[in-house]
C-alpha positions as a printed Julia matrix, in Angstrom:
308×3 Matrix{Float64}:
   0.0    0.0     0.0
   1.36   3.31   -0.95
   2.43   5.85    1.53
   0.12   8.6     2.75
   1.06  12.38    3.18
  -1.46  14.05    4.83
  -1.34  18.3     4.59
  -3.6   20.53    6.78
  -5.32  23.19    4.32
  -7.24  26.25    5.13
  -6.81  28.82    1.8
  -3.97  30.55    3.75
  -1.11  31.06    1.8
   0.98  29.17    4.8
  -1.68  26.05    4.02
  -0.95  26.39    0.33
   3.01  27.0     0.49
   2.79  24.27    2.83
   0.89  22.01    0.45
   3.59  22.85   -2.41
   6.04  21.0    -0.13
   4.04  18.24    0.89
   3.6   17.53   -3.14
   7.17  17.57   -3.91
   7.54  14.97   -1.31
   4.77  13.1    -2.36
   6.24  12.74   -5.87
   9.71  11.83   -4.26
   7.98   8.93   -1.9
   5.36   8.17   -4.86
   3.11   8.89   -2.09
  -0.78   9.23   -2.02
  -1.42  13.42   -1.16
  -4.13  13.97    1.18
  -5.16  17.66    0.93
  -7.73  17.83    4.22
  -9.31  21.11    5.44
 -11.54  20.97    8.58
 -14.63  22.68    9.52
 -16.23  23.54   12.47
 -19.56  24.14   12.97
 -21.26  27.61   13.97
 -22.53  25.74   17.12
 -18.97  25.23   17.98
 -19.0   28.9    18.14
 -21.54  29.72   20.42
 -24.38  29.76   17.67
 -27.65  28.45   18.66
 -29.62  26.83   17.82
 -27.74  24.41   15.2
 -28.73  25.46   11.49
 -28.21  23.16    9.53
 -28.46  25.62    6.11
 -25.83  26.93    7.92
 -24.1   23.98    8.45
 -23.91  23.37    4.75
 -22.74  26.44    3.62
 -19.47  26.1     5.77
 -18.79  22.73    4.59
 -19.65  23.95    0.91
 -17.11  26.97    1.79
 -14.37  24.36    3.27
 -14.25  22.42    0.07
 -14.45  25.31   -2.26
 -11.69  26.97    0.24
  -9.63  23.38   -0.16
 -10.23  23.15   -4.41
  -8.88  26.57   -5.02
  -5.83  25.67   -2.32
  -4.99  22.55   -4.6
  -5.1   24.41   -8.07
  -2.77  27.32   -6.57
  -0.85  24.58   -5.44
  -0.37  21.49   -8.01
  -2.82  22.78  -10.1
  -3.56  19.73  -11.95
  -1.53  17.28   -9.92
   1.1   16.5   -12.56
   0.76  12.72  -12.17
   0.25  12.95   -8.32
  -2.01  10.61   -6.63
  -4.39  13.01   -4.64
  -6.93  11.91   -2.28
  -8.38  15.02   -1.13
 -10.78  15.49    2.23
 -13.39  17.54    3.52
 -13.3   16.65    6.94
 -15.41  18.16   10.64
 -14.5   18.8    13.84
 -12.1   20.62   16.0
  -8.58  20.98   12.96
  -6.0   20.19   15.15
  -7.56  16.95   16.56
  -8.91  15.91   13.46
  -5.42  15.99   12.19
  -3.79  14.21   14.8
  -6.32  11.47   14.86
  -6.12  11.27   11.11
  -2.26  10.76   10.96
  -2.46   7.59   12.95
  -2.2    6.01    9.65
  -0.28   9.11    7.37
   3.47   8.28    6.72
   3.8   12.46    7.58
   1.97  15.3     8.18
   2.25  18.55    6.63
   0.89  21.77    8.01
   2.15  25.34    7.51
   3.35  27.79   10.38
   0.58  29.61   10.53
  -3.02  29.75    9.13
  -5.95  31.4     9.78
  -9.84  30.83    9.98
  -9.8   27.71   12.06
  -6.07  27.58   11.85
  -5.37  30.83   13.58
  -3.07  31.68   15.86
  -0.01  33.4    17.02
   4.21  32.66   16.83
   3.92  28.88   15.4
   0.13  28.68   15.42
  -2.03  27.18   17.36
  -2.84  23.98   15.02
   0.21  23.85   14.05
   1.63  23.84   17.42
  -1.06  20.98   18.59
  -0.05  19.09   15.74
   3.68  19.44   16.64
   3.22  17.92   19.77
   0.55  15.39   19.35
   0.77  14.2    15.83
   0.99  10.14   15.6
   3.43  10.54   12.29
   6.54  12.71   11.97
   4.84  16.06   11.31
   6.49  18.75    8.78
   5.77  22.76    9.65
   6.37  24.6     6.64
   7.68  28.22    7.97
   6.28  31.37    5.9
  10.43  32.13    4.91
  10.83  28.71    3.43
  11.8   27.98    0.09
   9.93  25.09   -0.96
  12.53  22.96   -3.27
  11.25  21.08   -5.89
  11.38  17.25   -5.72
  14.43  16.63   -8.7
  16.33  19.76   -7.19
  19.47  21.24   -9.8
  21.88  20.71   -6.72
  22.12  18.32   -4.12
  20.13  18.91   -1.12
  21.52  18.61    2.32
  19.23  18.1     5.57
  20.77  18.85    9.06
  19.55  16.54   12.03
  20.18  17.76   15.66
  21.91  14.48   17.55
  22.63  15.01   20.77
  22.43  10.69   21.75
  19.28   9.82   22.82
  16.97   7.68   21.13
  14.63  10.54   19.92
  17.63  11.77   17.95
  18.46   8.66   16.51
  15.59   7.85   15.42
  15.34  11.52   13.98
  18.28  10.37   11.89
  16.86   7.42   10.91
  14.38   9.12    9.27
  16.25  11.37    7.58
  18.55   9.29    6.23
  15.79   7.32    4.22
  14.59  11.16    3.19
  17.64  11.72    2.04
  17.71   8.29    0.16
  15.15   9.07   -1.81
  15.43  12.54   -2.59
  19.72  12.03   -3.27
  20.36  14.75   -0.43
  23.31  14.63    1.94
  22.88  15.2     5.93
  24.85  17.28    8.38
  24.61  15.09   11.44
  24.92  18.14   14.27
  26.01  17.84   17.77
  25.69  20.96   19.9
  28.56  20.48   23.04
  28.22  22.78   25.78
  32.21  22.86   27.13
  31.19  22.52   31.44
  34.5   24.9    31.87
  34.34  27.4    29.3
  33.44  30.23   31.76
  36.7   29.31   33.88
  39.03  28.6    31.51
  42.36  29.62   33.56
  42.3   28.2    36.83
  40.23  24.93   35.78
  42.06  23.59   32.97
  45.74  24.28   34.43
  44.55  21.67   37.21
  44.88  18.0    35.61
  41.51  16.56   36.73
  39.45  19.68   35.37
  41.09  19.11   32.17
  40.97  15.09   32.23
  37.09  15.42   32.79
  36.47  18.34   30.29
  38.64  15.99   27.43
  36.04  13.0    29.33
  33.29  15.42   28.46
  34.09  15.78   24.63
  34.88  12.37   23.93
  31.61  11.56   25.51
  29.89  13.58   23.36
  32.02  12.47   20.35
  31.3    8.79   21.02
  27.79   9.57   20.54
  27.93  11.74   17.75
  29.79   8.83   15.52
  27.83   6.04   16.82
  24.83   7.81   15.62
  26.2    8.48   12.15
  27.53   5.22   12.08
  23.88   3.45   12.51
  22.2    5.68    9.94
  25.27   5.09    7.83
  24.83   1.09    8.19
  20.87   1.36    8.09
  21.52   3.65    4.2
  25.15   3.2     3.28
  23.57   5.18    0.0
  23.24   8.45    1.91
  26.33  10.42    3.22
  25.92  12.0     7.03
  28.57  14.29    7.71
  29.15  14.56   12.0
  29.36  18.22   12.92
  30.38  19.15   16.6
  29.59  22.61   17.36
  31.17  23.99   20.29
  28.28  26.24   21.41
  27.45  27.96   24.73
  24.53  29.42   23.36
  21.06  28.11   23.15
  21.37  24.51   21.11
  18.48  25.75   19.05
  19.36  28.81   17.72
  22.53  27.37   16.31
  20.27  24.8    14.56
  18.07  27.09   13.45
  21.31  29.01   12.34
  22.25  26.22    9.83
  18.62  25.6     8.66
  18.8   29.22    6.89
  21.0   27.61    4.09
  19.67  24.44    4.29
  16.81  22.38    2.97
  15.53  20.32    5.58
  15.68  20.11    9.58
  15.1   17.21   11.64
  14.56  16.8    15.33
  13.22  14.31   17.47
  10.43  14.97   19.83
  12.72  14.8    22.89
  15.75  15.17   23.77
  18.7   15.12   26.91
  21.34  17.3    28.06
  21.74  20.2    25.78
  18.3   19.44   23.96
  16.18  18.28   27.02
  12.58  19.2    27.46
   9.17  18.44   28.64
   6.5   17.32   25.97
   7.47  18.51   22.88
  11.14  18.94   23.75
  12.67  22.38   24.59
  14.61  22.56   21.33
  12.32  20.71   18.94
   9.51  23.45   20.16
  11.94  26.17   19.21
  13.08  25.15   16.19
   9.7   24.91   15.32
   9.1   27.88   15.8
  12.19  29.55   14.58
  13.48  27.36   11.45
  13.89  28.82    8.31
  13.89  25.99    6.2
  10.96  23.16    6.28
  11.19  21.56    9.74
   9.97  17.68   10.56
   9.69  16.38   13.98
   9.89  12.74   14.54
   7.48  11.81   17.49
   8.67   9.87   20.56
   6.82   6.72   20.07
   6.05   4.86   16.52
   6.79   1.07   16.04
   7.29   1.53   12.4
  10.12   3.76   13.26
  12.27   2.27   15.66
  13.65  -0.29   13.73
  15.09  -2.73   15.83
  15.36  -1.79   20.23
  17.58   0.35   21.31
  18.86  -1.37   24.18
């Protein structure tokens, strides 16, 4: 059974940008596209009674709203299988329910209507942290790269060891299989003496456990690359240790401004720890300047064999 790609629409011209990307990875993954806009009823809203003539005219506006979305677009779907939906209920749950069985899920950074919000959006931001699939947040600044780019694509994936990163790689890695993209495997290390570097690092333990520090952090960082390198031997993944007191997402979000692709998992440790969503995987949400996809936490298809 093909592959499903499922893209949150509302006429916004985030929802359609963000639809333009979802198709170009539909066509890479020969991938079914599932265009879906949600409606709410007026009752949601504090209408009363329920009218149902008024019912029907939002649902008629929905799918006229989601037509014109696909023409701007795909117009008409070059070849693309499209499976388009007309769906009710409240948009971010709809979507999250719906991905159970999407291979990704593709909304923009903001939208309005029923999509409307503020900073990342408020659908978009639900969908970020409770989609079942890896979900993809198309930022308003992103160039949206066609599927047979002229040059080689590159994708940088923020490793920092755990098993959310890994399996963020993971995923990338068969991206970047298909598409013929390159990944910059990125490690942010935070040096535990770079404030006090003169007394510390003149005293041989301080400077025995900062070196135990790095190659920590090093180990990590190749055994990573090494099994995403073993799982797609096709795909290169380049390690990159950043030495970086700063905030570990800005200097991701950094690189994503030349890049095509950025990939976090849902959670993190150490440098990219976090509650829910993940500390740094909420930022760079929020922040990235290049399409963004965040693996989730917990999908069987994913893992691949245990990491234990």
């Amino acid at each position: 059974m093909a592959e499903r790609i499922l893209v949150g629409v509302d006429g916004s011209e985030g929802s359609v940008r963000a639809l333009r990307w979802a198709a170009a990875e539909a066509a890479v993954r020969e991938a079914v596209l599932e265009p879906a806009t949600v409606w709410q009823s007026p009752h949601h809203f504090g209408a009363e009674p329920v009218d149902p003539v008024a019912e029907q005219k939002v649902a008629a506006g929905a799918k006229q709203r989601l037509a014109m979305a696909v023409a701007a677009a795909v117009g008409d779907g070059h070849g693309l299988d499209l499976d388009c939906s007309v769906l009710h209920g409240d948009p971010a749950r709809t979507l999250c329910d719906r991905s159970a069985d999407a291979a990704l899920l593709v909304v923009g950074s903001r939208g309005h209507g029923g999509f409307a919000g503020q900073m990342l959006g408020s659908v978009s931001t639900k969908c970020a942290h409770h989609s079942r699939c890896p979900v993809a947040v198309v930022p308003d600044t992103a160039r949206v790269t066609a599927s047979r780019p002229e040059r080689p694509g590159r994708i940088v994936v923020g490793v920092d060891g755990s098993d959310g990163s890994r399996r963020a790689l993971r995923w990338a890695a068969g991206d970047a299989e298909l598409r013929g993209w390159s990944i910059d495997a990125v490690t942010v290390w935070h040096d535990p003496y770079n404030a006090e570097m003169g007394f510390e690092l003149r005293a041989d333990y301080f400077r025995r456990d900062r070196q135990a520090s790095l190659e920590r952090v090093e180990e990590q960082l190749a055994d990573a690359v090494a099994e995403a390198a073993a799982a797609v031997p096709t795909v290169e993944v380049v390690p990159v240790l950043i030495d970086d007191d700063g905030d570990p997402a800005e200097t991701l979000c950094g690189r994503s401004a030349d890049s095509d692709l950025l990939v976090v998992g849902s959670r993190g440790r150490d440098g990219f720890a976090g509650l829910l969503l993940g500390s740094v995987s909420s930022a760079c949400a929020r922040r990235s300047r290049c399409p963004i996809v965040i693996v989730p936490a917990a999908r069987p298809d994913l893992d691949g064999p245990t990491d234990s």
